[in-house]
C-alpha positions in Angstrom: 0.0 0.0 0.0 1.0 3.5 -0.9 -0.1 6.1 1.4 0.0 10.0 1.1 -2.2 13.5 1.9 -3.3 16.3 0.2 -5.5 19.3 0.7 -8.3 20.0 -1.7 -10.0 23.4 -2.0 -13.6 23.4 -1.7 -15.5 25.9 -3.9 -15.9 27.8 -0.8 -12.0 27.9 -0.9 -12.4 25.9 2.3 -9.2 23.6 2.6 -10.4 20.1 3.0 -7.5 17.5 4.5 -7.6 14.1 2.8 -6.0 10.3 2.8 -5.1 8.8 -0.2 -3.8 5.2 0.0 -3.6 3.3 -3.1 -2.7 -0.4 -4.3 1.1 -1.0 -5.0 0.2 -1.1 -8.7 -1.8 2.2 -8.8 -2.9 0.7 -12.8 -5.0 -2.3 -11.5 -7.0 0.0 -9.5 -10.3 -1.6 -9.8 -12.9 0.9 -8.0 -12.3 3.9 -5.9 -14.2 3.8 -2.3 -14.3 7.3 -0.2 -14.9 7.0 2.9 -17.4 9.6 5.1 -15.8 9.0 8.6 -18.7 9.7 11.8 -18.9 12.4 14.4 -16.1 13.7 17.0 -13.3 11.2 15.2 -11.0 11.5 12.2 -10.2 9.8 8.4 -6.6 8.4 10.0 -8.5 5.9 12.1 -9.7 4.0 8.7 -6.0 3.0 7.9 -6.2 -0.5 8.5 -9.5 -0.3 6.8 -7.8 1.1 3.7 -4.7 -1.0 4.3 -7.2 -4.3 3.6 -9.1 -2.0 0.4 -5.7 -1.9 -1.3 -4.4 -5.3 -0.9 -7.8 -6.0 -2.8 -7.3 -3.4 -5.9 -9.4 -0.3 -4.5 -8.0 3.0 -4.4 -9.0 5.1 -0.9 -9.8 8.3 0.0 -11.0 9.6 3.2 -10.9 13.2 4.0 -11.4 15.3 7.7 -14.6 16.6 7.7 -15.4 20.4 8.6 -14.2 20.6 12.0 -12.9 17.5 12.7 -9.2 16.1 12.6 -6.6 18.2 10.2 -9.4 20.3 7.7 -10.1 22.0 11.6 -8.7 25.2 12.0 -8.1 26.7 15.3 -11.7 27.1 17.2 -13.1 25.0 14.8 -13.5 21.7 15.7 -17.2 20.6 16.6 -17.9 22.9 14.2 -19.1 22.6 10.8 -19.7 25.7 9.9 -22.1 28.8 10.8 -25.3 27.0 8.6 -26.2 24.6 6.2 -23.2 22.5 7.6 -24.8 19.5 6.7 -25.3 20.3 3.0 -21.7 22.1 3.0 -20.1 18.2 4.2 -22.3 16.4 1.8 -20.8 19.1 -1.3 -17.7 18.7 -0.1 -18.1 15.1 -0.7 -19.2 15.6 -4.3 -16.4 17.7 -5.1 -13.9 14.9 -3.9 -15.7 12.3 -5.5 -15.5 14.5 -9.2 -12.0 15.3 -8.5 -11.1 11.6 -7.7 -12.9 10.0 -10.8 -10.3 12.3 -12.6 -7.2 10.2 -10.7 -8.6 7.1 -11.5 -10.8 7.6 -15.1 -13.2 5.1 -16.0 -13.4 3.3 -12.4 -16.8 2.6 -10.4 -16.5 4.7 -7.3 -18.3 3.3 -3.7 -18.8 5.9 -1.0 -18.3 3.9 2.5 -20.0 6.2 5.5 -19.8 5.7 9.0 -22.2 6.6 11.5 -22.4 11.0 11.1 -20.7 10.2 7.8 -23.1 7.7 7.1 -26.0 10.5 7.2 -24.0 12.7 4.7 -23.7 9.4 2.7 -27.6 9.3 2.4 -28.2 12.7 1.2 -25.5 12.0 -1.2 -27.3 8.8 -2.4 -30.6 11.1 -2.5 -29.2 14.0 -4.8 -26.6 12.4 -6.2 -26.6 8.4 -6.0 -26.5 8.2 -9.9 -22.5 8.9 -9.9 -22.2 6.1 -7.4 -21.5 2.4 -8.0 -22.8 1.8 -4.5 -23.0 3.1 -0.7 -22.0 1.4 2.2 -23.7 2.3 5.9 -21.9 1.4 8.7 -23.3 2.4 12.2 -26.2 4.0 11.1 -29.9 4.7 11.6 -33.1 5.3 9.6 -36.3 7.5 11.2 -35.2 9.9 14.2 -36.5 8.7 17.0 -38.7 10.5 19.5 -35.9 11.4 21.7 -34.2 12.4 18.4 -37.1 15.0 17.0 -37.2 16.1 20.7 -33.2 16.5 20.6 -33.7 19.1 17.5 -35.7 21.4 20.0 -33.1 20.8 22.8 -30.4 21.4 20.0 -31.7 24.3 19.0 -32.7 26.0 22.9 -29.1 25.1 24.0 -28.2 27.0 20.3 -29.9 30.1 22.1 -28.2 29.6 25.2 -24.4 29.0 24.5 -24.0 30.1 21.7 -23.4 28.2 18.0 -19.6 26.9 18.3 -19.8 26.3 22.1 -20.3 22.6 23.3 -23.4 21.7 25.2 -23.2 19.1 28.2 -26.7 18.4 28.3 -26.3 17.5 24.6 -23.5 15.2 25.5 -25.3 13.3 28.4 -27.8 12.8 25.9 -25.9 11.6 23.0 -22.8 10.0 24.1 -23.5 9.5 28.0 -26.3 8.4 27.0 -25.0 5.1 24.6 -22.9 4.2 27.4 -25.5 3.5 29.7 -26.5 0.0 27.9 -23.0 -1.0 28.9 -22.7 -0.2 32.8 -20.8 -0.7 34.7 -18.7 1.1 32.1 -14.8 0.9 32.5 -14.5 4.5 29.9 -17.1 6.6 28.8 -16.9 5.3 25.5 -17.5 1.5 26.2 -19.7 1.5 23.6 -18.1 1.7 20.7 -16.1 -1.8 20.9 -15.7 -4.7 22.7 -12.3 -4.6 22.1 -10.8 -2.4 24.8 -7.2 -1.4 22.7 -9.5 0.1 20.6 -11.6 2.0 22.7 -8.4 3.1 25.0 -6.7 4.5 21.5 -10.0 6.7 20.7 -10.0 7.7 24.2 -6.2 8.7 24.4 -6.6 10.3 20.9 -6.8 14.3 21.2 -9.0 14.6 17.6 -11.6 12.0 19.6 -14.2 12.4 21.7 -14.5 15.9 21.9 -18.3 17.5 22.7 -18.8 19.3 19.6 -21.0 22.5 19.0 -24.1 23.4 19.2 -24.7 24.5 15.6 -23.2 20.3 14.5 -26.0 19.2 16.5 -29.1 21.2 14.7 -27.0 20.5 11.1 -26.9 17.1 12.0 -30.5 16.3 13.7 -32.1 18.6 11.3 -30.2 16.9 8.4 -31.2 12.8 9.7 -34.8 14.1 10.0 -34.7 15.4 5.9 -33.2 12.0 4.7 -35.9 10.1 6.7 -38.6 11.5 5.0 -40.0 8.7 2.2 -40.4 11.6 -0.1 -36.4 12.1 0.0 -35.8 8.0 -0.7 -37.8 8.0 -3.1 -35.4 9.5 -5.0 -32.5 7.3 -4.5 -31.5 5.7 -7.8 -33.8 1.9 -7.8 -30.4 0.1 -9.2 -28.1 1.7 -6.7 -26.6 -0.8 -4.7 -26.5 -0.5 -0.8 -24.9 -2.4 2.2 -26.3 -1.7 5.8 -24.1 -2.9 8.2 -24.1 -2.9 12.4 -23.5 -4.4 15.4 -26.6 -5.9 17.1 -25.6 -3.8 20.2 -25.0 -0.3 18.6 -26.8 2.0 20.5 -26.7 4.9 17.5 -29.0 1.7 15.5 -31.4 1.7 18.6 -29.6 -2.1 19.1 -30.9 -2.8 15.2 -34.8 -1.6 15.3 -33.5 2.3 13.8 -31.4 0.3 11.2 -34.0 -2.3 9.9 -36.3 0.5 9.7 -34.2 2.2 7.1 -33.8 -1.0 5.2 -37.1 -1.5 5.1 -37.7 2.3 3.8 -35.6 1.6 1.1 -37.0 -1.5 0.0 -39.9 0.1 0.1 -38.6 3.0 -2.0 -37.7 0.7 -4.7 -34.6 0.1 -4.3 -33.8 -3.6 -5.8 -30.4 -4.5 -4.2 -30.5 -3.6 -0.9 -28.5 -6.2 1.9 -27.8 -5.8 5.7 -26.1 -7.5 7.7 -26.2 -7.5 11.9 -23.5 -8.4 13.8 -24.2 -10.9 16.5 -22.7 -8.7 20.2 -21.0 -5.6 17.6 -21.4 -2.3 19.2 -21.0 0.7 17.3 -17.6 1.0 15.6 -17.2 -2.7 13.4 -14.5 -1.8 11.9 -12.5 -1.7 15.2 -14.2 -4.7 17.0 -12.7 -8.1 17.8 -14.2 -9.4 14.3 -12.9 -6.5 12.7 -11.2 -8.8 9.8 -14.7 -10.7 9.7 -16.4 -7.6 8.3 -13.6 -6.2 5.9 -13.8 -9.6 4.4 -17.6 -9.1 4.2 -17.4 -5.6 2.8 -14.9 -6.3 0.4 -16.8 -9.3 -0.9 -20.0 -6.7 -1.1 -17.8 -4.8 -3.1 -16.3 -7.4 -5.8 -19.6 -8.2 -6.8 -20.8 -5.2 -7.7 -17.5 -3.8 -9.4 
C-alpha cells in the first residue's frame, strides 16, 4: 500500500485534508471507495480499513470533515460551519468524489460512510446516487427517534443559550453519555463503541476524539437525519443503486438494530432492488474496530467485488 495527503479546496475555498492510499500497482485499480468518517473522530483511524481495500485493488480516500481532525482550523473543531453544515459536508463530498474520478478515469466509485458520515452518505445517495456504483452504511440509523425529534428542540434551545460553536453538556449526556449506559458498569465513557478495549483506549487517548462538539453540529446534523428520513427524499434514490447496511446488534446509534431495519425497510420500500444488511451478532457501534474486525472487511470487500 501507498499512502500520502493532500488538501483540496472546496469551492468555498475551504481547505479540505484528505487520505489517499492506493494499491502498489496504482494501474490495477479496480474501483475507488471514499470514505465519510462519523462524528467527533477522524479519516486516520480507517488506515487499516484502507490497508485491507488496497491489498484488494481499491483505491481510498477519506478526508477530515469540517471541524474534525486536520481540515479544523483553530476554534473549529465541533464545528461545521455557521449554517447549512450539513449540505456544505455532503458538497464537499461531491467535489472529492469528481475530483477523484479524474485520478482514477473510467473506475466505479463506492462511498463507505460511518455513523455522522453515514447521514451525509444518504443525502449523497438522494441528490446524487447516480455517480455512485454503490453506498455502504456502517453504524447507522433510519427515522429519528422520538428522543431524536425532541433533541432538535433541545439542539436548538441550547443554540440560544451557548451560543453556535460552544459545546453543550446536556447534549452530551444525551448523546454520548447516554449510549454508554447500555453497557454499565462502564470501564470508559466510550464502552460503547467496541468490545475490544485497545480500541476503545486508543479513541480515548486520541486528542481529535471524543471531543463535545458545537451546538450548531447538532441542529445540522439532527435537522439533516430528520430530511433524509422522510419517504419523499428515498424516493429518489437511484432503484439500481446498490446498498450495504451494516451494524452491530448492540449499537446504541441503531437503537440495538430496530432504527437500522427500519431504514432497510424504507428503502425496500422505495424501490430500491439491491439492498443487503447485515447484523453483527454482540458488535457495538464501531465494526470496523471490533474483535471481528477482519470478519467484516472480508464481508465488505466481498460486497464490493460483486458489484464492481
Amino acid at each position: 500500500m501507498r499512502a500520502d495527503t493532500f488538501t483540496f479546496k472546496a469551492d468555498d475555498a475551504k481547505e479540505i485534508f484528505v487520505y489517499r492510499w492506493l494499491p502498489d500497482d496504482s494501474s490495477a485499480v479496480k474501483a475507488i471507495v471514499h470514505v465519510s468518517h462519523g462524528m467527533a473522530e477522524h479519516a486516520a483511524r480507517y488506515a487499516p480499513f484502507a490497508d485491507a481495500l488496497t491489498g484488494a485493488g481499491y483505491a481510498v480516500y477519506a478526508n477530515d470533515h469540517r471541524g474534525h481532525g486536520k481540515t479544523a482550523r483553530d476554534g473549529e473543531l465541533g464545528f461545521l460551519g455557521a449554517s447549512g453544515g450539513f449540505g456544505r459536508v455532503v458538497e464537499d463530498l461531491r467535489e472529492l468524489a469528481a475530483h477523484e474520478k479524474t485520478e482514477h478515469a473510467g473506475v466505479p466509485f463506492f462511498l463507505f460512510g460511518h455513523s455522522m458520515g453515514s447521514f451525509f452518505t444518504q443525502a449523497f445517495m438522494i441528490e446524487s446516487g447516480s455517480s455512485l456504483r454503490g453506498a455502504v452504511l456502517s453504524g447507522s440509523s433510519g427515522k429519528p427517534s422520538l428522543l431524536a425529534t425532541a433533541g432538535r428542540l433541545i439542539a436548538r434551545a441550547e443554540r440560544a443559550r451557548l451560543g453556535p460553536k460552544t459545546a453543550s453538556q446536556l447534549l452530551t449526556k444525551l448523546s454520548f453519555e447516554g449510549f454508554n449506559k447500555a453497557f454499565r458498569p462502564n470501564r470508559t465513557g466510550f464502552d460503547w463503541l467496541s468490545r475490544d478495549e485497545a480500541e476503545v483506549d486508543k479513541y480515548v487517548a486520541d486528542p481529535l476524539c471524543g471531543f463535545a462538539v458545537a451546538t450548531q453540529l447538532w441542529v445540522d446534523v439532527l435537522d439533516g437525519t430528520a430530511d433524509i428520513a422522510r419517504p419523499e427524499r428515498q424516493a429518489l434514490i437511484p432503484k439500481d443503486l446498490p446498498v450495504l447496511v451494516f451494524s452491530g446488534s448492540e449499537d446504541p446509534v441503531g437503537e440495538m438494530t430496530k432504527s437500522v431495519a427500519q431504514l432497510v425497510g424504507a428503502y425496500e420500500r422505495a424501490g430500491l432492488r439491491d439492498v443487503t444488511h447485515k447484523f453483527y451478532s454482540g458488535g457495538r457501534h464501531e465494526m470496523l474496530n471490533e474483535t471481528n474486525r477482519d470478519e467484516v472487511m472480508r464481508d465488505v470487500i466481498a460486497w464490493l467485488d460483486d458489484r464492481v
